[in-house]
KOLBA-268233 format. One line per 3 residues: their letters; for each residue x, y, z of C-alpha. Coordinates in Angstrom, 2 decimals, always signed. Example, Ala and Ser with C-alpha at 12.3 -4.5 7.8 and 13.67 -1.06 7.14 Angstrom:
2
AS) +12.30:-4.50:+7.80 ~ +13.67:-1.06:+7.14 .
END
This chain:
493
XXX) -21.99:+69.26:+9.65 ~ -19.94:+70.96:+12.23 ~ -18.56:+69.96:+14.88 .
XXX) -20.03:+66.03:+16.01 ~ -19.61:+62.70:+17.27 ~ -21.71:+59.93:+16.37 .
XXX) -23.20:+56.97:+18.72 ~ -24.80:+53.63:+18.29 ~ -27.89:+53.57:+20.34 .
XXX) -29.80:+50.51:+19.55 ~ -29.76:+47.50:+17.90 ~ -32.25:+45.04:+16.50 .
XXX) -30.80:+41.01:+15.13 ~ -33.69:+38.66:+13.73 ~ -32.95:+35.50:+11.94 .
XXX) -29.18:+35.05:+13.20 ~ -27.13:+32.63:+15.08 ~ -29.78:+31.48:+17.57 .
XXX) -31.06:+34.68:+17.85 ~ -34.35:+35.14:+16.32 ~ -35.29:+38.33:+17.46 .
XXX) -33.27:+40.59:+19.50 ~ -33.38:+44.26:+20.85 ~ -30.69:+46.18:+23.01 .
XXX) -30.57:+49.89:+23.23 ~ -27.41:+51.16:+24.53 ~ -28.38:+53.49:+26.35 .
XXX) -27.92:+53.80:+30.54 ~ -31.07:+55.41:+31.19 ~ -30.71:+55.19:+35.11 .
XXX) -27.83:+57.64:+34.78 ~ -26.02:+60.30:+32.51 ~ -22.74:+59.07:+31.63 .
XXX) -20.73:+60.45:+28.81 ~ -19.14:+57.07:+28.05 ~ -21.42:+54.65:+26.68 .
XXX) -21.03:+51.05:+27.84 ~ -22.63:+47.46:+27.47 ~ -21.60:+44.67:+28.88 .
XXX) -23.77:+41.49:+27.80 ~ -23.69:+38.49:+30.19 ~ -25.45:+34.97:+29.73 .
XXX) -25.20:+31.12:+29.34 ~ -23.49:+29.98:+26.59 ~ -24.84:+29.55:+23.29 .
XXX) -27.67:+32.17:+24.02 ~ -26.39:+34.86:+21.60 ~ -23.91:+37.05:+23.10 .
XXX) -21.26:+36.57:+20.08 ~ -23.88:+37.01:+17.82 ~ -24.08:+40.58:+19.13 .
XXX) -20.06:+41.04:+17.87 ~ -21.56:+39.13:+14.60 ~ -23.83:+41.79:+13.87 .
XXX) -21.69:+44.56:+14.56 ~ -18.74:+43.28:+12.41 ~ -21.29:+42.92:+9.76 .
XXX) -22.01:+46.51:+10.20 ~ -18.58:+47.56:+9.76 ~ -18.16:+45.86:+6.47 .
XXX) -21.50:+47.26:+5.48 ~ -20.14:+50.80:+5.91 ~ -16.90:+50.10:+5.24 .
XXX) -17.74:+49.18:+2.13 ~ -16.28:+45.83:+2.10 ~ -17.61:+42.39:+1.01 .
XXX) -19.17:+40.14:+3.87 ~ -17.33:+37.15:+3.76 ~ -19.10:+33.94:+2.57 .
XXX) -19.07:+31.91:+5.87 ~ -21.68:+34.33:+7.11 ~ -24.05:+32.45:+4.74 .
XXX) -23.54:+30.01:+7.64 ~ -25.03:+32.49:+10.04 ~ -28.32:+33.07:+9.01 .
XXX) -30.42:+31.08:+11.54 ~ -31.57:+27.65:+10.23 ~ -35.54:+28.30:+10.72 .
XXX) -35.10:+31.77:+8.74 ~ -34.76:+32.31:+4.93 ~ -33.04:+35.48:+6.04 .
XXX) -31.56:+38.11:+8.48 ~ -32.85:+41.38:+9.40 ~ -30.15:+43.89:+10.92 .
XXX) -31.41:+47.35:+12.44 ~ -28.74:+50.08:+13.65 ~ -29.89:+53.41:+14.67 .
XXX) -27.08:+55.55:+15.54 ~ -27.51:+58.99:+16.80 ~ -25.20:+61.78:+15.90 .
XXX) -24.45:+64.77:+18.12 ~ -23.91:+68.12:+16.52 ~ -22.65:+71.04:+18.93 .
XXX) -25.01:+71.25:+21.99 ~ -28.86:+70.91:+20.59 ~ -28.88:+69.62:+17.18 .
XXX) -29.20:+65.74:+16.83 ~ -29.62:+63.57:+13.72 ~ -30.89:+60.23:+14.71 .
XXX) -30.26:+57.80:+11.67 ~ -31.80:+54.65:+11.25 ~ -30.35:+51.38:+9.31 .
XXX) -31.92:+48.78:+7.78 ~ -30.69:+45.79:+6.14 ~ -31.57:+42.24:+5.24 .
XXX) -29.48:+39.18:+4.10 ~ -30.06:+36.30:+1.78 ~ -28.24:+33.21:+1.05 .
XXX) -27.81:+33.52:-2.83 ~ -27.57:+30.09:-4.11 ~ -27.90:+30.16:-7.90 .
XXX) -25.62:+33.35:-8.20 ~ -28.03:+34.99:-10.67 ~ -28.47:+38.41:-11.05 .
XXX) -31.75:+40.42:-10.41 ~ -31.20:+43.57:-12.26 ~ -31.14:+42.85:-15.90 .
XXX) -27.71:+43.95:-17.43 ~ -29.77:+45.59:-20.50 ~ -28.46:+49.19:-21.63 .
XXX) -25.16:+48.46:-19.97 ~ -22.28:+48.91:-22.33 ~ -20.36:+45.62:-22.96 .
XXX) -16.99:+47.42:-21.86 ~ -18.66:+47.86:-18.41 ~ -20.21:+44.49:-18.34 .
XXX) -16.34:+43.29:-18.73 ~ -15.11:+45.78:-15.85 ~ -17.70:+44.60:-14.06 .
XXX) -16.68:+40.77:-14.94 ~ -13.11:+41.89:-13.64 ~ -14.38:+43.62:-10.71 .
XXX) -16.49:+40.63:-9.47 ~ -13.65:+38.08:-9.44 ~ -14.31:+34.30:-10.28 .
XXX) -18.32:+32.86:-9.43 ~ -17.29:+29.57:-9.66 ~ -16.22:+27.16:-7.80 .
XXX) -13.72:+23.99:-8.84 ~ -16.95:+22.07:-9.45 ~ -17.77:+24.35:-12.37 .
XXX) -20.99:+24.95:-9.99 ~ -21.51:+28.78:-8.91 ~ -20.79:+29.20:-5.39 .
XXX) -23.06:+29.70:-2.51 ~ -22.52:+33.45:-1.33 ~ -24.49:+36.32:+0.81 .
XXX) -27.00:+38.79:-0.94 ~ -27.81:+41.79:+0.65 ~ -31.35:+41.61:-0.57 .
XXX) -32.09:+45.20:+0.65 ~ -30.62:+48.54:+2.48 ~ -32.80:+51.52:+4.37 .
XXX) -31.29:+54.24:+5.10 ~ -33.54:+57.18:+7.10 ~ -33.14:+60.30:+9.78 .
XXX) -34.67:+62.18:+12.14 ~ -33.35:+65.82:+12.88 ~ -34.35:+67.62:+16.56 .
XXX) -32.52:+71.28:+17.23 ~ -34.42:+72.78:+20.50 ~ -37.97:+73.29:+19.36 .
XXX) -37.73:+72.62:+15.21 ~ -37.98:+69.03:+14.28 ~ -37.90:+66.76:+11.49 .
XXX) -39.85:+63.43:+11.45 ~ -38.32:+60.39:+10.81 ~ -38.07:+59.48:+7.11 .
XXX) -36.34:+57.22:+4.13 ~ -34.03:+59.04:+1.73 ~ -32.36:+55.61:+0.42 .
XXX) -33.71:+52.55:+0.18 ~ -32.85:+49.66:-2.53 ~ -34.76:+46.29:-2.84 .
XXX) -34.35:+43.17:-5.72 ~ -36.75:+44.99:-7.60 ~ -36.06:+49.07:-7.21 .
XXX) -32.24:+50.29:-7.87 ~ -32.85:+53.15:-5.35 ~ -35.81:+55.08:-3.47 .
XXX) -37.29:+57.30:-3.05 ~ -37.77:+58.89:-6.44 ~ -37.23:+62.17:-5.17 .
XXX) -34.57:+61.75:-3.21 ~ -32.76:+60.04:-6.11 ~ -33.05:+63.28:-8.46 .
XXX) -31.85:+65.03:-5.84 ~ -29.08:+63.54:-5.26 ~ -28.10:+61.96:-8.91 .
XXX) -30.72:+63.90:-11.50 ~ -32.30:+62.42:-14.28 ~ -29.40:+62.04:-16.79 .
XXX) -29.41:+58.39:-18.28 ~ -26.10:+57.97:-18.54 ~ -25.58:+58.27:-14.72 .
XXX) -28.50:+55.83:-14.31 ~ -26.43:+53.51:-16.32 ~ -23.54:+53.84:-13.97 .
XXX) -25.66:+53.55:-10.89 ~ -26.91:+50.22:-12.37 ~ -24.03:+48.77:-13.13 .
XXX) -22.44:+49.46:-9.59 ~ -24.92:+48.26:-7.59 ~ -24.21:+44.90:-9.96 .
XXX) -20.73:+45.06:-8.36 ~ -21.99:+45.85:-4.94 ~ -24.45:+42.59:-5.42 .
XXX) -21.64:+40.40:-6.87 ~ -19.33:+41.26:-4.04 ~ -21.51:+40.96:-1.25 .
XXX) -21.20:+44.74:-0.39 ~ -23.17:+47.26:+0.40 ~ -24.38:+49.24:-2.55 .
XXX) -24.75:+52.79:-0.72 ~ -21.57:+52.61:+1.36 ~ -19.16:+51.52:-1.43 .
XXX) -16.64:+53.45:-3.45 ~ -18.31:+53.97:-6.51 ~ -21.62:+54.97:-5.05 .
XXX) -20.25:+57.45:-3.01 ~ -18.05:+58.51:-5.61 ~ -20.90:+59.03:-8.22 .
XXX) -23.00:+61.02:-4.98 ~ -20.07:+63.33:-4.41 ~ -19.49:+64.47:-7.78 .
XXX) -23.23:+64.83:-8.25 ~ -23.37:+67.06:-5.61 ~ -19.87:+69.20:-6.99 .
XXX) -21.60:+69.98:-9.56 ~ -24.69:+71.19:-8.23 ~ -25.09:+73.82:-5.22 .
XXX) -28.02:+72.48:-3.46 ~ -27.60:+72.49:+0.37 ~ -29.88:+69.58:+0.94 .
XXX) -28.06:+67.45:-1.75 ~ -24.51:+68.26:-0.23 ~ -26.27:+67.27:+3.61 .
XXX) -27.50:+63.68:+2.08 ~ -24.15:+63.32:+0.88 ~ -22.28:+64.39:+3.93 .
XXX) -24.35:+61.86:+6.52 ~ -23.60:+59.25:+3.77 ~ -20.14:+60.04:+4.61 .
XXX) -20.44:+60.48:+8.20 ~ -21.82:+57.10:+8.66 ~ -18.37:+55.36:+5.94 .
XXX) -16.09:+57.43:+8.12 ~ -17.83:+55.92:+11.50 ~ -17.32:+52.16:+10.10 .
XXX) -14.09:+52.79:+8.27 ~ -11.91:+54.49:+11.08 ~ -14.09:+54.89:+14.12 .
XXX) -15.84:+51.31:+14.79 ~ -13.30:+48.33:+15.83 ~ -15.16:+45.02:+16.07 .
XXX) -12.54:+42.92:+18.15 ~ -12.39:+38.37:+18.22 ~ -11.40:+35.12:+18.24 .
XXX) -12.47:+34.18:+14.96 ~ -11.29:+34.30:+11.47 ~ -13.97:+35.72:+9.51 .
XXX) -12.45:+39.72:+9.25 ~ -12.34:+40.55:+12.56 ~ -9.93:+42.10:+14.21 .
XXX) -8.11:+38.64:+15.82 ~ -7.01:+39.24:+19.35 ~ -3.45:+37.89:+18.46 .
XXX) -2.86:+41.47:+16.45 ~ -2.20:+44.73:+17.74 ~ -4.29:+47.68:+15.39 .
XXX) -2.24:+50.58:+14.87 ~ -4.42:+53.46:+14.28 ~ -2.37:+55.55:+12.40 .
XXX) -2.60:+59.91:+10.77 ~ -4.60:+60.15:+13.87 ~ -4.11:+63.50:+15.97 .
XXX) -4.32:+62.65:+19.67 ~ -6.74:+66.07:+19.97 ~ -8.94:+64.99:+16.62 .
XXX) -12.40:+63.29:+17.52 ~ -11.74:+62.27:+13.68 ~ -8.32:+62.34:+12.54 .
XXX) -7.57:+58.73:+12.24 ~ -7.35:+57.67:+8.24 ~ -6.37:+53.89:+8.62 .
XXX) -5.42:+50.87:+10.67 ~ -2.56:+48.29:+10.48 ~ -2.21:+44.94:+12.12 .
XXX) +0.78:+43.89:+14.12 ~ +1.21:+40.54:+14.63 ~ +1.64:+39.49:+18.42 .
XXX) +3.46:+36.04:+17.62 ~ +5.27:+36.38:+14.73 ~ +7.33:+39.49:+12.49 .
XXX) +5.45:+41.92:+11.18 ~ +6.54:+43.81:+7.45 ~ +5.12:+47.25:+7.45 .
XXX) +6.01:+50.04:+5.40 ~ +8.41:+52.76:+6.43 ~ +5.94:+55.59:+7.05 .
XXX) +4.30:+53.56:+9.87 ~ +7.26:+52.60:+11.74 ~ +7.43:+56.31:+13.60 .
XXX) +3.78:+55.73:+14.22 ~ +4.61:+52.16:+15.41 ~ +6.79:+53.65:+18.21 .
XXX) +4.91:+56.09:+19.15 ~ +1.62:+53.80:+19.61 ~ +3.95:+51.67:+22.03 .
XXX) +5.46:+54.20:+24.04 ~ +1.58:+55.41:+24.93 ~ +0.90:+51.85:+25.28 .
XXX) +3.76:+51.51:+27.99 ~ +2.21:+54.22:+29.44 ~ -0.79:+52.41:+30.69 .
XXX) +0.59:+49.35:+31.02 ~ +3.07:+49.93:+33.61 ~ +0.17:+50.79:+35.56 .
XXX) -1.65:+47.71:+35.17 ~ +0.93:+44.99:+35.36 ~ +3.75:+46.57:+37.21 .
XXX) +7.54:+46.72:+35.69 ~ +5.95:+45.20:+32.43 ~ +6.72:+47.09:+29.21 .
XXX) +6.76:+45.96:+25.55 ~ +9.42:+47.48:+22.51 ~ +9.64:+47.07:+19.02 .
XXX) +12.82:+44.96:+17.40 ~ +13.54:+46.81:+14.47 ~ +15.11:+43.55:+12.22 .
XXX) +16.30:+45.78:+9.26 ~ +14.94:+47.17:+6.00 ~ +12.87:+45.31:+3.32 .
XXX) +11.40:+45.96:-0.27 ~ +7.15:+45.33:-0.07 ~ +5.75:+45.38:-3.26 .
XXX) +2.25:+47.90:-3.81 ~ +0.95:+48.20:-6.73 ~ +3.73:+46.08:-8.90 .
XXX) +6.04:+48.95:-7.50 ~ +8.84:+48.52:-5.11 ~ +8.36:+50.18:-1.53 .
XXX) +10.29:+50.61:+1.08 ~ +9.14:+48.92:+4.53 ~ +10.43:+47.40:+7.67 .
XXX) +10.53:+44.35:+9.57 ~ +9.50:+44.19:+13.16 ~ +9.28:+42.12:+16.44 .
XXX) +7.08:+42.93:+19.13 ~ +9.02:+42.22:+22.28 ~ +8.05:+42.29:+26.22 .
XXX) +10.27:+43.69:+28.71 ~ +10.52:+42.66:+32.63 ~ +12.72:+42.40:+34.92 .
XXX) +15.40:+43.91:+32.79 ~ +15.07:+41.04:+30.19 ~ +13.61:+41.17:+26.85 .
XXX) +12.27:+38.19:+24.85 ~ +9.42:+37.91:+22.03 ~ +6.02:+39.25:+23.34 .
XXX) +5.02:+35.80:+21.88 ~ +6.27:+33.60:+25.19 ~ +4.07:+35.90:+27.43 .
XXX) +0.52:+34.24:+28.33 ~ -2.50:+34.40:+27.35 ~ -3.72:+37.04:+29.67 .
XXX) -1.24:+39.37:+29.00 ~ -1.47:+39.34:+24.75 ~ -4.68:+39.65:+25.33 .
XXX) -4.35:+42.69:+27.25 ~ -1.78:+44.21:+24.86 ~ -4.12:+43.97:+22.02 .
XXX) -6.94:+45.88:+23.58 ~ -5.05:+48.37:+25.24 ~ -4.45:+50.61:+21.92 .
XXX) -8.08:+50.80:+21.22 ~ -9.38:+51.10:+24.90 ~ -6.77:+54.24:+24.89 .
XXX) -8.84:+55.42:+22.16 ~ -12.49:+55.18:+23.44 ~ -11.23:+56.38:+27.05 .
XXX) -10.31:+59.71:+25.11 ~ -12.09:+60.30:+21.88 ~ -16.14:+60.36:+22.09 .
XXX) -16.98:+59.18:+18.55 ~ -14.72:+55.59:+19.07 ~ -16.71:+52.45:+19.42 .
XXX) -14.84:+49.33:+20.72 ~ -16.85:+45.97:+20.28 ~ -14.76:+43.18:+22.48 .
XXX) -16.04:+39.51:+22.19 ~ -15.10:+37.50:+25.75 ~ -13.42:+40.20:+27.10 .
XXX) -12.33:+38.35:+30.11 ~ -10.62:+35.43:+28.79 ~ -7.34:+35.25:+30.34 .
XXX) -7.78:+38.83:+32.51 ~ -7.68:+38.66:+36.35 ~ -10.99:+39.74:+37.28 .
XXX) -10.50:+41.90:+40.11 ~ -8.04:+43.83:+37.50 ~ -11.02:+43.05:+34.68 .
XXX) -13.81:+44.89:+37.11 ~ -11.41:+48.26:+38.06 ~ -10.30:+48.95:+34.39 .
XXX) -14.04:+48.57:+33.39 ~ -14.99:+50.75:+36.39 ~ -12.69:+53.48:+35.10 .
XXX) -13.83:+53.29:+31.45 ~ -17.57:+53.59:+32.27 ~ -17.16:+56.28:+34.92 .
XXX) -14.44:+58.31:+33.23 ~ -14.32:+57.27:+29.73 ~ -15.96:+59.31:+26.76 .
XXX) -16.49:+57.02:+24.27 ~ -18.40:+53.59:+23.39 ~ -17.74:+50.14:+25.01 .
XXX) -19.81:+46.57:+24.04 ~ -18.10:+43.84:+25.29 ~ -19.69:+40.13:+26.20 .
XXX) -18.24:+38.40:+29.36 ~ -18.29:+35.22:+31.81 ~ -16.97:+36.55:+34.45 .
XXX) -19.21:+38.89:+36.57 ~ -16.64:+40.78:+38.81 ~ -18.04:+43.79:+36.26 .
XXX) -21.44:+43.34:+37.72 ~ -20.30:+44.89:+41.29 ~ -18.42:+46.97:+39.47 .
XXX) -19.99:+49.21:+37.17 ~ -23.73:+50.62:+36.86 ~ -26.06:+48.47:+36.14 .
XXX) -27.47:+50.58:+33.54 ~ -24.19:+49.14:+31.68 ~ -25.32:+45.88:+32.08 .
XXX) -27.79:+43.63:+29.68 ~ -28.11:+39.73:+29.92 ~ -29.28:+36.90:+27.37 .
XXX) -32.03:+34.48:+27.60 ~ -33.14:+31.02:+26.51 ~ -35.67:+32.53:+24.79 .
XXX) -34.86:+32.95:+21.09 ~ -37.46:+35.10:+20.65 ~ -36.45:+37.11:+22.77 .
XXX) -32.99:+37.02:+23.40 ~ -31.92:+39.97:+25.36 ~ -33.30:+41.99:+28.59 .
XXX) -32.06:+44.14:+31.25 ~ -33.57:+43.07:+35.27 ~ -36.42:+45.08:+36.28 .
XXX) -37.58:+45.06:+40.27 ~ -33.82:+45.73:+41.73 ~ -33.37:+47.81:+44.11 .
XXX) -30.39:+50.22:+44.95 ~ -29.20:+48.19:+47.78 ~ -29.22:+44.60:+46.18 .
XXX) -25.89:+42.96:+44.48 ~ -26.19:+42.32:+40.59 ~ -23.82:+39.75:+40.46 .
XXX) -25.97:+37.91:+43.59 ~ -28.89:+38.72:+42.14 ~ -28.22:+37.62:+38.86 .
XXX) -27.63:+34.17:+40.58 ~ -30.84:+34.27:+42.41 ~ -32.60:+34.65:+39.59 .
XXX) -30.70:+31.56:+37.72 ~ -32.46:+29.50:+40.30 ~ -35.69:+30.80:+40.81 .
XXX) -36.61:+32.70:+37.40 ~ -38.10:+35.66:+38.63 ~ -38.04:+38.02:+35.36 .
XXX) -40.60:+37.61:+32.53 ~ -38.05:+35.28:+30.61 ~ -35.73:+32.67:+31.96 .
XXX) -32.07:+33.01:+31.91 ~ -30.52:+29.59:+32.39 ~ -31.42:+26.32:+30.86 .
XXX) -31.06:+23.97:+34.38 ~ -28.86:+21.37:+33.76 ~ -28.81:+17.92:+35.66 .
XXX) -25.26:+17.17:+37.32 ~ -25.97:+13.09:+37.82 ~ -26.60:+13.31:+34.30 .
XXX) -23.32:+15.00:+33.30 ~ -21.65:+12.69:+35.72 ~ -23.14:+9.56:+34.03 .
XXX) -22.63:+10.77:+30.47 ~ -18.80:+11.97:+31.36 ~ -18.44:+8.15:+32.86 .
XXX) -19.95:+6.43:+29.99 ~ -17.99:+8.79:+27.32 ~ -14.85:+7.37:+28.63 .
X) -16.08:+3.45:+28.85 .
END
């Protein structure tokens, strides 16, 4: 492909969390905007982190990483699985567009047993594979209760001015067929045996590590060399949206949280780094900088280091006055990669005001918080293709200082913003086309207001309708205050 940047433009969750079914498109459709932005507002425990859930679970899934095993946890408890549906849409020059549709659905594997049967698979590999996989078993001598990605979709749609593709699969794997369609898996891998052989026994990997079996290493591997060796244009253009899609999850897509299941926690600082500051998709990697504690990195990052905080500072300054932040360089170290010796360096991150410098780590809340962000709000205010996923956004931000930053990102910004939030300062703020709210309903657990006119408030409306439940599905489960007041007196009796 040429020239392109890629956007998520809907999203369907069923079976997790509490949220049984689910659809957002992220799309403003009351306005052109060439920032994309949704903020999702609602009571709590009515789904908005489950939103963040499913898109961190859709950057391991093309990052090719395993999903941790707590998400086994997060498969609703009246489902036997979860259904995940991404479409993306990817922008090439000025007409064509590639919309690109992904499927997947998660099990809770609780025997550990495999589905494909390991026959024809040399016992060398089935030892690799052994190796691979890690341990199975837990200290009980019981195998251990872990996520299956039952099955994967992948399909596209192709529109360039008047010629048009329809919608169609090209990959698709289930329990019961390694890949699909038949076609499309000559195409792109032929007919030889011994590369069926290899394609079996990754996606046994791909199963055993909870990991996507089109989006890993090996299978893109195995698809790239395929198509080196043959000239077939249609081959190489499977391979290269395959690739299109890793690079979105592995370098573009930043899922950020409070928890401790992979996402980015918002005591670190990512340092995107090999990124050119004019390169919609220069950036290779990301690092972690710890906002508390010293952070070992190796020595080629350190320039990079700097260089992230002095654009930092340049923001910053602007948001909390005479506030900056430096980097303590505490002296060289030796990190070991690979069983080799490397040289790396230890750091501090430090906050300066007032002329005085102590760790960053005896600043509040509020301003961590903001620090952690910044880097990768930097990065979707400039570069189209960057999606930032923020989970309570406000917590510890002023709000009138919350609503203008937002209000600059959505009017000026050009990239992708989906954040969840309590406080609605952002809902006077910003379009309401940016704006989508949860309901009780698990069924159907997020809508955008219909009926509001140009001249009414969001944020007062939104209120109104807590009270007197004028859209098709309630938004607030009433509670009783006598009741809290007797249970809160009774609780401490």
């Amino acid at each position: 492909m040429k020239d392109y940047y890629l956007r998520l433009t809907d999203l369907e969750i069923n079976g997790l969390k509490n949220v049984k079914n689910g659809k957002l498109n992220f799309v403003n459709k009351r306005k052109a905007f060439k920032a994309s932005v949704l903020g999702l507002y609602g009571q709590n425990g009515t789904g908005k982190t489950a939103l963040i859930d499913a898109l961190h679970i859709l950057k391991l899934l093309l990052s090719g990483k395993p999903i941790p095993d707590e998400y086994c946890n997060y498969i609703n408890v009246d489902s036997q699985e979860a259904k995940l549906s991404y479409r993306f849409r990817i922008y090439v020059l000025e007409t064509e567009i590639y919309d690109v549709d992904y499927e997947v659905c998660l099990t809770v594997d609780e025997q550990g047993e495999e589905s494909f049967s390991t026959s024809g698979v040399a016992e060398g590999e089935l030892s690799y594979l052994s190796e691979r996989g890690g341990n199975l078993w837990n200290s009980l001598g019981k195998k251990k209760r872990r996520l299956e990605i039952k099955s994967e979709k992948l399909s596209y749609a192709y529109t360039d001015g008047e010629k048009r593709i329809k919608k169609h699969t090209f990959l698709q794997s289930t329990r019961t067929e390694l890949i699909a369609p038949k076609k499309y898996y000559a195409l792109l891998f032929g007919r030889k045996k011994e590369t069926a052989e290899r394609l079996k026994l990754i996606s046994l990997m791909a199963k055993q590590n909870s990991q996507s079996l089109f989006f890993s290493d090996d299978f893109f591997e195995e698809a790239l060399l395929q198509a080196l060796k043959r000239d077939n244009e249609k081959q190489k253009f499977c391979v290269e949206l395959l690739f299109r899609l890793l690079n979105y999850g592995r370098t573009e897509l930043f899922v950020l949280g409070a928890s401790s299941t992979g996402k980015i926690n918002l005591g670190e600082l990512p340092i995107r780094y090999n990124a050119s500051e004019k390169q919609e998709h220069g950036i290779t990697g990301e690092y972690f900088l710890s906002l508390d504690e010293a952070t070992e990195l190796p020595e080629e990052l350190f320039p990079e280091t700097k260089r992230l905080i002095q654009n930092i500072n340049g923001v910053l300054e602007q948001i909390i006055p005479g506030l900056t932040i430096s980097v303590a360089d505490l002296g060289t170290i030796m990190l070991m990669e690979n069983g080799e010796g490397k040289k790396g360096r230890r750091i501090q991150l430090m906050s300066n005001k007032n002329s005085k410098e102590i760790p960053l780590r005896c600043e509040s809340e509020g301003i961590k918080k903001i620090v952690s962000v910044l880097h990768l709000l930097i990065g979707m205010y400039n570069q189209s293709s960057i999606t930032v996923a923020i989970d309570e956004l406000d917590a510890g931000i002023f709000e009138y200082l919350l609503g203008e930053i937002l209000h600059i990102l959505s009017e000026k910004g050009k990239g992708q913003l989906i954040f969840t939030s309590h406080n609605l300062r952002p809902l006077e703020t910003i379009d309401r086309g940016f704006i989508a709210f949860t309901t009780t309903n698990p069924e159907n657990r997020y809508i955008r207001f219909t009926n509001i006119k140009t001249t009414n408030n969001l944020r007062d409306f939104y209120f109104r309708d807590i009270v007197l439940g004028e859209q098709n599905e309630p938004v607030y489960e009433m509670t009783n205050n006598a009741e809290i007041a007797l249970a809160l007196r009774e609780a401490g009796e």
